[in-house]
Every structure is written in C-alpha cells, then in structure tokens.
C-alpha positions in Angstrom: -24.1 -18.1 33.0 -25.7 -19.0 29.5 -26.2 -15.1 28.4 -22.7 -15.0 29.5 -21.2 -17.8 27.0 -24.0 -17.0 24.4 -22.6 -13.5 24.6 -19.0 -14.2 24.4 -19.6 -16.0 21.4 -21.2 -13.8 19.4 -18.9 -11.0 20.1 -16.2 -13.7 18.9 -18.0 -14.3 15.9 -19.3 -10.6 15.1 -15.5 -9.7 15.4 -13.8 -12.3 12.8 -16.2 -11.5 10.9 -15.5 -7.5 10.6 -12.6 -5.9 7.9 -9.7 -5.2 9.0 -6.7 -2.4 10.1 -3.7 -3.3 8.2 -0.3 -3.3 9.6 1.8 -0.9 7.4 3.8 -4.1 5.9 0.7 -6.0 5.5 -0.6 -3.6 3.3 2.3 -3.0 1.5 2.3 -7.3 0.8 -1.5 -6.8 -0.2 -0.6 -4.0 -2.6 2.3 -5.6 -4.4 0.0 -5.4 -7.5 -0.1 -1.9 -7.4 3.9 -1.3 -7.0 5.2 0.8 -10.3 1.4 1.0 -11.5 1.4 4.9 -12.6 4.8 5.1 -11.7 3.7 4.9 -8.5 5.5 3.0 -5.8 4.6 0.5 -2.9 6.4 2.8 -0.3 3.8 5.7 -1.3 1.1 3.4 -1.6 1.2 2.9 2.2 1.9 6.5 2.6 -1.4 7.4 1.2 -3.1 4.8 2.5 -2.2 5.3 6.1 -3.6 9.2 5.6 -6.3 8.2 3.7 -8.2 5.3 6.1 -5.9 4.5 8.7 -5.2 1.2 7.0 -8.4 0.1 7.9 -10.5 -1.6 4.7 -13.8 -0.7 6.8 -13.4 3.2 6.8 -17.1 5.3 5.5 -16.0 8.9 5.3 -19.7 10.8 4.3 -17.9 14.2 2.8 -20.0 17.1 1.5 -23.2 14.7 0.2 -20.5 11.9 -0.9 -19.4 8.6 1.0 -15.8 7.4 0.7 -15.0 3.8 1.1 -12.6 1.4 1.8 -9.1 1.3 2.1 -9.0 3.8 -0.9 -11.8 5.6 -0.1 -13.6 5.3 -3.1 -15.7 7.9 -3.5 -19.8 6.9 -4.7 -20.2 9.9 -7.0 -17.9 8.4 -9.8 -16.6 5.3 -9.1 -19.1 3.1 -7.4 -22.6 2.9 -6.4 -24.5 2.9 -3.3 -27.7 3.6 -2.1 -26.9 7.4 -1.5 -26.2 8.0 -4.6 -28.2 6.1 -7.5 -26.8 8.4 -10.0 -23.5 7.7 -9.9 -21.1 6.8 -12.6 -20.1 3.7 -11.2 -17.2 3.8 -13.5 -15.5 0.8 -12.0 -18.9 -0.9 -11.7 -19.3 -2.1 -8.5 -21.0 -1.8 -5.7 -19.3 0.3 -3.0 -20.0 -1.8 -0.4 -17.4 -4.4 -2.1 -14.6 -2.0 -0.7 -15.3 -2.6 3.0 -14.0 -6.1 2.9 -10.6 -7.3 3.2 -10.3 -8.5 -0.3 -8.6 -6.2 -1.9 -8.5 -7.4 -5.6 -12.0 -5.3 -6.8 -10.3 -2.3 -4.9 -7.1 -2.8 -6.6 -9.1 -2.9 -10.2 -11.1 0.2 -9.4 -7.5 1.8 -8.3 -6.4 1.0 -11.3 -9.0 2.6 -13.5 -8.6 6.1 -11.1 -5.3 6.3 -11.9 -5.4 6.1 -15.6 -8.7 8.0 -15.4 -7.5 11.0 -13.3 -3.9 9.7 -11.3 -2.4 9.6 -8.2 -3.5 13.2 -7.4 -7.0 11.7 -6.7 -5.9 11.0 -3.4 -5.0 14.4 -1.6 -2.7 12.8 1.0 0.1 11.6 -1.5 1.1 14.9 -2.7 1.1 16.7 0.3 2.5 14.0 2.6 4.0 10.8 0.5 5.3 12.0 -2.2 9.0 12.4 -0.5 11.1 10.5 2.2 9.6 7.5 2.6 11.8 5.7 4.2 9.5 4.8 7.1 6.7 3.3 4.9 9.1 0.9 3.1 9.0 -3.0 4.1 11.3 -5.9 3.7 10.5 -8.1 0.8 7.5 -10.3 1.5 
C-alpha cells in the first residue's frame, strides 16, 4: 500500500511540474504582447502556433540535424543554444532549454528578434494555413 501512495505522489508531482498544452484562448491571453508586433495579429498567432507545436510549450521537433523548441519551435542553429549544437548563433542568447517552460516572456523576446530578423515567414504554417479566415482562432477579450 506504501508503493501505492509513494507512487501516486510522485506521478502528481512529476505532472504539475511538466509544461503545458495551451487552450487556443489561453494562448491567445499569453500572447497579447505579441498582437500587431510585425503587423502581425493575435488571431494568426494562434493559427501558427496550433500548426506549429500543438500549443504545447514542451514540443522537441529534431529536423534534419536541428532541434526545434518550444511553443515557437525555436530552432538551435540560429537562435539558441543547446548541447547539439555548440556552434550556434544563439542570436536571442539563451539557452533553448528556456523555451520548454510555460513562461513565455524569453520566448516572446526571442520571437521578437525573428521577426525583425527574418519575419513571420519563419514559421511555415502561417502562410500556408493562417494567413486568411481566422475566424476560429479569435477569442473574446481577456
């Protein structure tokens, strides 16, 4: 009965303690930062997040000898470093482990400097899938 209870409890712990998936309005409310940065707005935001990670902040996509992270899926070649890839240019300086948590302020910074670095087009999924009726991503005000 004691493995039983000791077991329970960890697997409580181990699971508040994991990222998390996003509701689509949730994300939106985390991402009001972002709304009109790039001319970009909150409605495509969740577009392209919802392609890109499934609105979850814990998503590794390894990609031809590059790892994606994170709600964004930051890739480690240019914009962060891991240990895969010491030679990156970790132009948003930062570890790319920082984008697997569900604080999304170093994610939104490093978002920022890829879109005035290279734009929205960095992420595939918005032109081919959110740049046009979006109705269904938008939210009421938070």
């Amino acid at each position: 009965m004691m493995s039983f209870v000791s077991l329970l409890l960890v697997g409580i712990l181990f699971r508040a303690s994991q990222a998390e998936q996003l509701a689509k309005c949730e994300v939106s409310r985390k991402l009001k930062d972002l709304d009109g940065y790039g001319s970009i707005t909150l409605p495509e935001w969740v577009c392209t997040i919802f392609h890109t990670s499934g609105c979850d902040t814990q998503t590794v996509v390894y990609n031809n000898g590059s790892t994606e992270y994170g709600l964004f899926q930051i890739n480690n070649k240019i914009w962060c470093r891991d240990n895969q890839n010491l030679h990156s240019k970790n132009i948003c300086g930062i570890s790319c482990d920082k984008f697997l948590d569900d604080d999304l302020t170093d994610d939104i910074m490093c978002v920022k400097k890829i879109l005035d670095n290279v734009g929205i087009n960095y992420w595939l999924a918005h032109k081919a899938l959110c740049s046009e009726k979006l109705d269904q991503w938008r939210c009421e005000k938070w």
